[in-house]
C-alpha positions in Angstrom: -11.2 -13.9 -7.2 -10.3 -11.0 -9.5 -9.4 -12.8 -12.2 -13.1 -14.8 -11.8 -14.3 -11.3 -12.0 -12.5 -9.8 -14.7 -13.7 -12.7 -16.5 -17.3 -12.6 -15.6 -17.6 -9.6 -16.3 -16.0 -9.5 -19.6 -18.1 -12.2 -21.1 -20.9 -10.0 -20.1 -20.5 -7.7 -22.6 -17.3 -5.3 -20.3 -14.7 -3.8 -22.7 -11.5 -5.4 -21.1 -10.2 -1.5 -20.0 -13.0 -0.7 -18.2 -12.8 -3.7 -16.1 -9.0 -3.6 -15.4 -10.0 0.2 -14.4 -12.5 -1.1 -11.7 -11.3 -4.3 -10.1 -7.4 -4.3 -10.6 -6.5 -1.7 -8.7 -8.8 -2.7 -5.3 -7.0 -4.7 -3.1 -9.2 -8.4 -2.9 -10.8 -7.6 0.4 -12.1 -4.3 -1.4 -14.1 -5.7 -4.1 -17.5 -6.2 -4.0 -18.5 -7.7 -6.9 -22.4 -6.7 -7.4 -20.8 -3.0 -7.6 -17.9 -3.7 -9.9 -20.8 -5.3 -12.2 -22.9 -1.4 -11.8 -19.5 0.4 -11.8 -18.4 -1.3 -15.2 -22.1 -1.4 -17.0 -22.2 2.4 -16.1 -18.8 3.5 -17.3 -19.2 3.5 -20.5 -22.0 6.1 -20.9 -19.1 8.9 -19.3 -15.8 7.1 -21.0 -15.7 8.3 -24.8 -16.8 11.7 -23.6 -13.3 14.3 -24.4 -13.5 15.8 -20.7 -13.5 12.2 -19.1 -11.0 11.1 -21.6 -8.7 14.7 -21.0 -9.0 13.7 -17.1 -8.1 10.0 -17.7 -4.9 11.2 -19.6 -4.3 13.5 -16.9 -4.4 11.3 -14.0 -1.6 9.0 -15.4 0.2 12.1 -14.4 -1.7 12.4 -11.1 -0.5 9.0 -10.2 3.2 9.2 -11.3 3.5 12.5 -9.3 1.3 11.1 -6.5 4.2 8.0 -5.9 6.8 10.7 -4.7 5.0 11.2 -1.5 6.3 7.8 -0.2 5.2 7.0 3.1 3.7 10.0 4.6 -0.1 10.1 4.7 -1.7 13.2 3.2 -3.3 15.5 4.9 -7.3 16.3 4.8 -8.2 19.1 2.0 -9.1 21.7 5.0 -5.6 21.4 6.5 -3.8 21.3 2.9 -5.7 24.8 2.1 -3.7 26.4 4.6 -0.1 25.2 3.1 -1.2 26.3 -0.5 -1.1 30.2 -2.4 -1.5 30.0 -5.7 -5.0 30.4 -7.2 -4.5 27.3 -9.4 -3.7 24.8 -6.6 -6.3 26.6 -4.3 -8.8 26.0 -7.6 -8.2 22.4 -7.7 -8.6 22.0 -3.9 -12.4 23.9 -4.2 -12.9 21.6 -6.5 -12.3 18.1 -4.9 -14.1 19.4 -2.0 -17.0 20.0 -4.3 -17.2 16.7 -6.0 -16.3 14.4 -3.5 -19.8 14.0 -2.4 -21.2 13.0 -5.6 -17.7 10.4 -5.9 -18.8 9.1 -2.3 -21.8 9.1 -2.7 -21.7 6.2 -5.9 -20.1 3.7 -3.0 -23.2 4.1 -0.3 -25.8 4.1 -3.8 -26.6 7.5 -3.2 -25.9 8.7 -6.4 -25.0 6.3 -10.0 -21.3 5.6 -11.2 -22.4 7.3 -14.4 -23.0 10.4 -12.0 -20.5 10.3 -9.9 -17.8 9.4 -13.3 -19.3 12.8 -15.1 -18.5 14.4 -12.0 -15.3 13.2 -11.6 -14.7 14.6 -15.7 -15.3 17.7 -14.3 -12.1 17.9 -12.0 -10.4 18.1 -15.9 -10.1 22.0 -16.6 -8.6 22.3 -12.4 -6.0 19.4 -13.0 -5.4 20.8 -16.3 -4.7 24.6 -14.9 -2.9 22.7 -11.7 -0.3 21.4 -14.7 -0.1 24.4 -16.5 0.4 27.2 -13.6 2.4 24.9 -10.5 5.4 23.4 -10.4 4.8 20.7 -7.8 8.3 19.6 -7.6 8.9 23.3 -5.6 12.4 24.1 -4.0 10.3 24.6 -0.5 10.1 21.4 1.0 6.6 22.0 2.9 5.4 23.6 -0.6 6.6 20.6 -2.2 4.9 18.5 0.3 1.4 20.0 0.1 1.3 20.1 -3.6 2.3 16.4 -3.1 -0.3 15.8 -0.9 -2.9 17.4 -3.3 -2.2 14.8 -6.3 -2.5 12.1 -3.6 -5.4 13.3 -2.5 -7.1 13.4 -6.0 -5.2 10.5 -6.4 -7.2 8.6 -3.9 -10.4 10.3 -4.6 -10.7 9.0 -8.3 -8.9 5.8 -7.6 -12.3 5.0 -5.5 -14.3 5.0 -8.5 -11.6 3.2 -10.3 -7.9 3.8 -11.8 -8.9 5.5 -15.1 -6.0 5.5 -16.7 -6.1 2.3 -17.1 -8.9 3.1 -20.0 -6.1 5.4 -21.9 -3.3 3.3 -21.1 -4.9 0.4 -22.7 -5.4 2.3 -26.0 -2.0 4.3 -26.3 
């Protein structure tokens, strides 16, 4: 079935990345495919743009960081605020709790991909401070854990629109 897909929609005009960004990393029982169609044909209008394209690069290193929290589920974003200090991880946290509507929203068809993509391109200058100002990797295991639970969170939250590193990774 994804491989039907991936081809469909390729020979519809898809660029190859985009696709692999939207149907690969679903699991089968996930995809539907008249939104993967809407998802890819609106993808590229947000793609070339430098914040979307800062963010993609960015959330390779979400995901990497994301796989050391192995089995534990993370926490919602109300409970995580109370684990966190620092301004920066705080600042990312405000900001997934701000987006996540417009991110939702492209699943129920309240809002367009395109929307809820430029949205998600806006989470760039918090992931970007996150990098620069935390260490996630912290010697305090329950610091360690939260900030762990923050990339899997965003993690998650993006990876519902689709897994866009997938558009960088294809062009490095």
């Amino acid at each position: 079935l994804r491989e039907r897909l991936e081809h469909a929609l390729t020979v519809r005009g898809a660029k190859v990345p985009h696709v692999r960004a939207v149907v690969r990393g679903r699991a089968v029982a996930d995809i539907r495919p008249a939104e993967a169609e809407a998802n890819v044909r609106e993808l590229p209008a947000v793609a070339d743009t430098p914040s979307f394209r800062q963010l993609a690069e960015a959330f390779k290193r979400v995901r990497n960081i994301a796989r050391e929290l192995k089995d534990t589920p993370p926490l919602e974003l109300a409970a995580l605020r109370g684990r966190l200090h620092e301004a920066a991880e705080l600042a990312l946290v405000d900001e997934m709790e701000r987006r996540r509507a417009a991110i939702d929203g492209a699943l129920t068809g309240a809002t367009s991909y395109q929307a809820a993509y430029a949205e998600a391109a806006g989470f760039e200058p918090a992931v970007a401070r996150f990098f620069k100002e935390i260490f996630v990797m912290a010697e305090d295991s329950s610091l360690r854990e939260a900030r762990l639970m923050v990339m899997k969170r965003l993690e998650q939250l993006i990876l519902q629109l689709g897994d866009i590193s997938e558009i960088v990774s294809a062009e490095s």
